[in-house]
N, C-alpha and C positions, 0 to 999 in steps of 0.2 A: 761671556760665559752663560749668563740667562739665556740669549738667543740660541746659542749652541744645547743648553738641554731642552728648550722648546723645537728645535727641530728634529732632535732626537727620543720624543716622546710618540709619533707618530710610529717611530721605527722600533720602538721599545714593544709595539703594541700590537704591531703586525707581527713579530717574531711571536707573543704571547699566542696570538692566535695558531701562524704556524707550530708551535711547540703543542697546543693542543689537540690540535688536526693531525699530526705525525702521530702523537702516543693513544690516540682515535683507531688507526688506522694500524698501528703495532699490535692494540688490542684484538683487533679485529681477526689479524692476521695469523695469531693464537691461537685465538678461539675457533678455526676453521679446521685446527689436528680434532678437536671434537665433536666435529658434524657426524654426522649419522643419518642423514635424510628426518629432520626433525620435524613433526606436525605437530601441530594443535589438537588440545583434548578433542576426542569424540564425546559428539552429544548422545547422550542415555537412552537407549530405544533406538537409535536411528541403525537402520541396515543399507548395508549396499544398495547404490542402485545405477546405472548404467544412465548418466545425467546427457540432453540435448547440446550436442556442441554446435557452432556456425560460426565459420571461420573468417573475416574481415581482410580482404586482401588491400590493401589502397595499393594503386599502381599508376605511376608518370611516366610512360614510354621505355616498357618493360619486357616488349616483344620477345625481347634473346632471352631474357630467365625466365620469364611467367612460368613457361610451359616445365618447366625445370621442378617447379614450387609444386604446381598442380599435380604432377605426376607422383612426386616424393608423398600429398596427402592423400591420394589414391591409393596407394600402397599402406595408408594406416592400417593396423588392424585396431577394429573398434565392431562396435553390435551395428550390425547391416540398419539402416536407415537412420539413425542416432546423429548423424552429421553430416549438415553442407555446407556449401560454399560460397562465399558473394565476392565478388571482385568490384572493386569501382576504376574503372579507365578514366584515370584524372588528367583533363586535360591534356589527352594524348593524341599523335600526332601519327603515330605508325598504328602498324598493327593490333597490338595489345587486346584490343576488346576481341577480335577475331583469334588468339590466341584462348583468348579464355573460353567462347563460344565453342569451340573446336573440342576446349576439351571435359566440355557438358556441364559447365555449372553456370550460376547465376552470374550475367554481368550487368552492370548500369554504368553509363558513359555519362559524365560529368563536366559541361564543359561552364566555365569560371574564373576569365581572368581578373577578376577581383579580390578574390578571396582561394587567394591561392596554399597551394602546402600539404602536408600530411592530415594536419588535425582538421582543415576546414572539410578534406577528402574522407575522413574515418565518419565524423557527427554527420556528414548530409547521407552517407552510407546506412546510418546506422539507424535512419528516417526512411530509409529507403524499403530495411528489412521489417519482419513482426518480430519484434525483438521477445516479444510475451511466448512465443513459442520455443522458449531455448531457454534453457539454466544458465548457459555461460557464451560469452565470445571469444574466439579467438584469435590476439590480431597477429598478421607472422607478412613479415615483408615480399615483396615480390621477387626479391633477389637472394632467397632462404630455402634452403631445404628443410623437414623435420624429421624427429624418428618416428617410426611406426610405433614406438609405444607413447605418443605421444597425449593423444586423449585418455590411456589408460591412467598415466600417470597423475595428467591432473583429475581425472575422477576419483582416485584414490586421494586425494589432496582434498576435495571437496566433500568426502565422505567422512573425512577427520575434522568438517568444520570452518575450511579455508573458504574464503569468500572471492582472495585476490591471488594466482597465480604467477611468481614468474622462472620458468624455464631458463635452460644454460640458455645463452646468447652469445654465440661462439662466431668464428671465422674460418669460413668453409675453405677460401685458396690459400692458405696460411703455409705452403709449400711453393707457391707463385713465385716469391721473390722476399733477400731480405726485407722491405718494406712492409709487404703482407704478415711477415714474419712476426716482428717486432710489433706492429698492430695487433695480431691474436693472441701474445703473450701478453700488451696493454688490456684486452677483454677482457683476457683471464685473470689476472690481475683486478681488474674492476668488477669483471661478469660472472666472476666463480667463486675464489679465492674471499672477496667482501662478503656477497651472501651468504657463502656457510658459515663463515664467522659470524654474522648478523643474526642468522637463525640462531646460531645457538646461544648470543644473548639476549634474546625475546625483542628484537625490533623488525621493523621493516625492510624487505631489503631493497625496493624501489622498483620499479618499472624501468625495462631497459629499453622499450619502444620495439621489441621483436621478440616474438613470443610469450606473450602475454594474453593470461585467463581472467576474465572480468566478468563476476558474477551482474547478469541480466538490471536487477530489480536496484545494483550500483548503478548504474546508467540514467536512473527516470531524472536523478538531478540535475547537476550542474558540474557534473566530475569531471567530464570530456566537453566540458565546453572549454576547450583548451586548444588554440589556434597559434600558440609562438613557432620561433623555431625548435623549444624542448619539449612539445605539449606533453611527451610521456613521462616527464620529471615534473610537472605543473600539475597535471592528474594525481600523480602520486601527492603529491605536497597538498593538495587538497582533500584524497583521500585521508592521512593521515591527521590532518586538522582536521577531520571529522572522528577521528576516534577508530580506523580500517588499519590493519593490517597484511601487507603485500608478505607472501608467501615463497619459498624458495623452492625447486623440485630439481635437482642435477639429474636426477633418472632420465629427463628428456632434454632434446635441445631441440634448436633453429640454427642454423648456419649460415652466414651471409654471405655474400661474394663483396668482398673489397677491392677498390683499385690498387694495382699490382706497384704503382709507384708514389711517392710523396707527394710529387708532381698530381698526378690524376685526382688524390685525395683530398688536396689543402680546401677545397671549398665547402666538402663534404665536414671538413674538422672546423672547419672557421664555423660554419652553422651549428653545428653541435656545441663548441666554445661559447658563443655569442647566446645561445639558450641557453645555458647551464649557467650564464654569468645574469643574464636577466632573471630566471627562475629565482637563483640565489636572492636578490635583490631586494623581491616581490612577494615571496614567501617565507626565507628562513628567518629572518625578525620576527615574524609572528609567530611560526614554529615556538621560536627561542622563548618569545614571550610568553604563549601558552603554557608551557614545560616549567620555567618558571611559575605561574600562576598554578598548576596545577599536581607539579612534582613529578611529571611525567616523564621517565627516561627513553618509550620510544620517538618522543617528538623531541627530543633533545636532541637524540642520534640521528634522527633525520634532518635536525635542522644544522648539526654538523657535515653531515654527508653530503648535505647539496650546499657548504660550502667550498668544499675540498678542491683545487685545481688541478689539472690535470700532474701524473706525477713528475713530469719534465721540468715542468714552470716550479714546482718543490723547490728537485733540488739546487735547482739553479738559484732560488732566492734564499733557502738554507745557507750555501755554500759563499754568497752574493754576503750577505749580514756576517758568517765566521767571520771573511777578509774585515767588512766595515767595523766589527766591533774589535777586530784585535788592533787595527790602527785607529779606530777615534771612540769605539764608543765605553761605555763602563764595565763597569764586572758581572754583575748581571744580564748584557745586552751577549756577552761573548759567553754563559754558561746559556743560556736559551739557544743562542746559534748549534753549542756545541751538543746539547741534547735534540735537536729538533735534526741533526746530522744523523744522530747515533739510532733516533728511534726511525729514522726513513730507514736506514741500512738493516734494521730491525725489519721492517715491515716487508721491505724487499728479499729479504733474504728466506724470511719464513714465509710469504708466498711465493717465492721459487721453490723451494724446499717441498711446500704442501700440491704447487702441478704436478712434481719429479718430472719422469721421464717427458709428457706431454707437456712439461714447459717451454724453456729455453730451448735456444740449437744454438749450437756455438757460431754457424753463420750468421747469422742473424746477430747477434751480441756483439760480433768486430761491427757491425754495421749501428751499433747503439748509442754511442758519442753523436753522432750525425743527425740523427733523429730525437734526442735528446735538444739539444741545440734548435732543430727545425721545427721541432712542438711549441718548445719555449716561447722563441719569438714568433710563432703562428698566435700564442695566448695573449702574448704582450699585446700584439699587434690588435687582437679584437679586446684585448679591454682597454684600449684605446679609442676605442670606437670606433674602428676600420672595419667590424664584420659585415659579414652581409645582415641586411634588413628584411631580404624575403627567402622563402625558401629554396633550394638550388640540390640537386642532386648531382650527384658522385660518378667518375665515368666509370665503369667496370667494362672488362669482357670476362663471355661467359665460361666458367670454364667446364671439363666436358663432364657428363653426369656419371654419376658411380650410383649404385640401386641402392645403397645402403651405407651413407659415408659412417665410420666412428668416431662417436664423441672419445674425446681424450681421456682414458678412466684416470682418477686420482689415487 
């Protein structure tokens, strides 16, 4: 009997945590019916002013979309000379640098089998520019569109005081195929629906690694010296253990092209996994322990948030502990199960509720059982320590450009 409640102490504890994480995330989900695009106080005296942007493109053999991205920031409107553009050609093998050349902006070609990846490609870039001459950067993937009111939006964000911007981070083929499908509702889900909830209880909403505003004189540290495979949740988790604030803006997006199948994606999600479970690791205990020391609830919620697993792997261990606690384990082990069910179906249902129309497709939803299951054991599988070690991009194809895709209004 002793042995049996010692091995059900471990399982007691993970539900604790899942039960925390779900009504985390219920909260959150809530708090998103009263967003209202919420900034930070303006500082007293300060007026408008039309702030220097410079855009950070990192690109690994990006030939087919570059020119896709380039042409969407061309089409910003923003004050003539106020913004360019740098691209770094990492380690590329086609065209890419000739793509960007062509279409007039700054390139540097990077070649580095060493220190390979996004983040090592963003900080040698970012050595590359005068960074002293710009208020902010902007980093937007090679495989993204943006809106044209893109810079206005975060100038307006920065004239309220924000330091750290981050933008929708959406899924531009989300019409490709149920996979794409079910992926851009996962975004929204994480990329929409959590930061307006976040904003409007005074925390951080995180860096999502594609389209993001990083005030210049943030950079002299050691913010981005961030080289995993999650560097933009590692940047974050560093900013925030300094006392920063990342900021939310749905007014603008980035759109990415996803691979159109499960198939094409799993490595591209195995790396993201496998970052998100190291980040957690390496950071959220100190998070946790700061917040403790210091009574701080936005490094509390951050050091919750980059605990959270992906929501497949949820409910699968939600639903995984009901069964185990109704057949072996105590009364407590099965009312945790059966709250940690109630507040998923809570959280899920009010950010569906909060995309409406630009949420779900009922295609895409028969197709959810499938990929539910396929996430799961993709999470298991790298926190097992099967992910990959280096970084690996995602296959896409390109799909064909629209001059002004729309973001999904809420």
């Amino acid at each position: 009997m002793l042995l049996l409640r010692l091995l059900l102490l471990p399982v007691l504890l993970v539900q604790v945590w899942q039960a925390v994480v779900s009504t985390y995330l219920a909260i959150v989900a809530a708090a998103s019916f009263l967003y209202q695009q919420v900034k930070p106080g303006q500082t007293a005296g300060e007026s408008p002013t039309d702030r220097r942007f410079i855009t950070l493109v990192p690109a690994h053999n990006e030939e087919a979309l570059l020119g896709r991205l380039l042409a969407s920031l061309a089409a910003v409107e923003y004050s003539a000379g106020r913004h360019d553009v740098a691209v770094v050609a990492d380690n590329c093998t086609d065209a890419t640098a000739g793509v960007a050349r062509t279409a007039g902006v700054t390139v540097f070609e990077r070649f580095d089998t060493a220190e390979k990846g996004k983040g090592h490609a963003l900080r040698w870039l970012m050595q590359q520019v005068a960074l002293d001459e710009y208020d902010a950067v902007f980093i937007v993937d090679a495989d993204s569109v943006v809106s044209t009111n893109v810079f206005e939006a975060a100038n307006d964000a920065f004239d309220h005081g924000a330091h750290l911007v981050q933008i929708y981070d959406g899924v531009y083929n989300r019409d490709e195929s149920p996979a794409a499908g079910l992926r851009a509702l996962a975004f929204d889900l994480h990329n929409r629906v959590r930061p307006m909830g976040q904003s409007v209880l005074g925390v951080s909403v995180g860096l999502m690694g594609n389209g993001m505003f990083i005030a210049t004189d943030l950079l002299r540290g050691d913010a981005w010296d961030s080289f995993g495979l999650a560097e933009d949740m590692e940047a974050h988790a560093k900013l925030v253990a300094r006392g920063e604030r990342v900021h939310y803006v749905d007014e603008a997006y980035a759109l990415a092209e996803m691979p159109a199948s499960l198939r094409d994606s799993e490595g591209q999600n195995e790396r993201w996994e496998a970052g998100r479970i190291e980040v957690a690791r390496r950071h959220a205990p100190k998070l946790a322990s700061q917040a403790l020391r210091e009574g701080s609830w936005p490094k509390a919620a951050t050091a919750i948030d980059l605990s959270v697993p992906p929501q497949s792997a949820q409910l699968l261990l939600a639903g995984a502990g009901l069964v185990l606690a109704k057949l072996t384990g105590p009364p407590l082990s099965f009312k945790l199960a059966m709250w940690t069910l109630i507040a998923q179906g809570a959280y899920l249902a009010l950010g569906l509720a909060r995309l409406g129309r630009s949420g779900a497709r009922l295609r895409d939803l028969l197709h959810a059982p499938g990929y539910v299951l396929w996430k799961a054991a993709l999470y298991l599988r790298v926190l097992g320590g099967k992910g990959p070690a280096v970084w690996t991009r995602g296959h896409r194809e390109a799909t064909p450009v629209e001059l002004e895709p729309e973001a999904a209004q809420v």
